[in-house]
C-alpha positions as CSV (number, residue, x, y, z in Angstrom):
1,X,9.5,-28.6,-40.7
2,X,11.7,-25.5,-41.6
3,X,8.4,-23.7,-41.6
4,X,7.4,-24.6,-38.1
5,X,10.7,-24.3,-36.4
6,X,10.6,-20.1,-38.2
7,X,7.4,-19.6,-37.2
8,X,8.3,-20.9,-33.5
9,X,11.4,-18.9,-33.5
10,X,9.4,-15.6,-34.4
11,X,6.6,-16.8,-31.5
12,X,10.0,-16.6,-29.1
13,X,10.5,-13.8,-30.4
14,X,7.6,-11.8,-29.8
15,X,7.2,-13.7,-26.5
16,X,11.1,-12.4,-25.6
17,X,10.5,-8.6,-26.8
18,X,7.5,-8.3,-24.8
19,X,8.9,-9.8,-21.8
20,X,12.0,-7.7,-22.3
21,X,10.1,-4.6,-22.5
22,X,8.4,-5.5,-19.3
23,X,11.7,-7.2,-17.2
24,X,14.4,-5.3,-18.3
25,X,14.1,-2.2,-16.1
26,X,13.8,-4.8,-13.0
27,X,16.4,-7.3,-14.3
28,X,18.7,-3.9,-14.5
29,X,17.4,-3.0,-10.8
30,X,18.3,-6.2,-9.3
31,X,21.5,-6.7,-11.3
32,X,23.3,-3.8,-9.8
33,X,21.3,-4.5,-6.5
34,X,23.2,-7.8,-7.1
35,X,26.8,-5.9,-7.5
36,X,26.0,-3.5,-4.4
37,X,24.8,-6.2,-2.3
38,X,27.9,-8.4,-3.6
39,X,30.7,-6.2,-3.8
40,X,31.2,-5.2,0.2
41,X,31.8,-9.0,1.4
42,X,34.8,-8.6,-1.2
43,X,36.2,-5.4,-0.5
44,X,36.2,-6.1,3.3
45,X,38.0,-9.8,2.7
């Protein structure tokens, strides 16, 4: 069981670094696109 749940947990892993690689230029993007985007409504209330 240990055995599975390791070997599942290193599948995630490999499954999260490539995504990472691939998203986390884009996640970045749209994160501050988010703050831009979000931060005038505030400022002006």
């Amino acid at each position: 069981m240990a055995k599975q749940l390791q070997e599942m947990g290193k599948n995630l892993e490999d499954t999260m670094d490539k995504a990472g690689r691939s998203r986390e230029e884009s996640t970045a993007r749209s994160a501050l696109g988010r703050l831009v985007t979000g931060f005038p409504p505030f400022l002006r209330e």
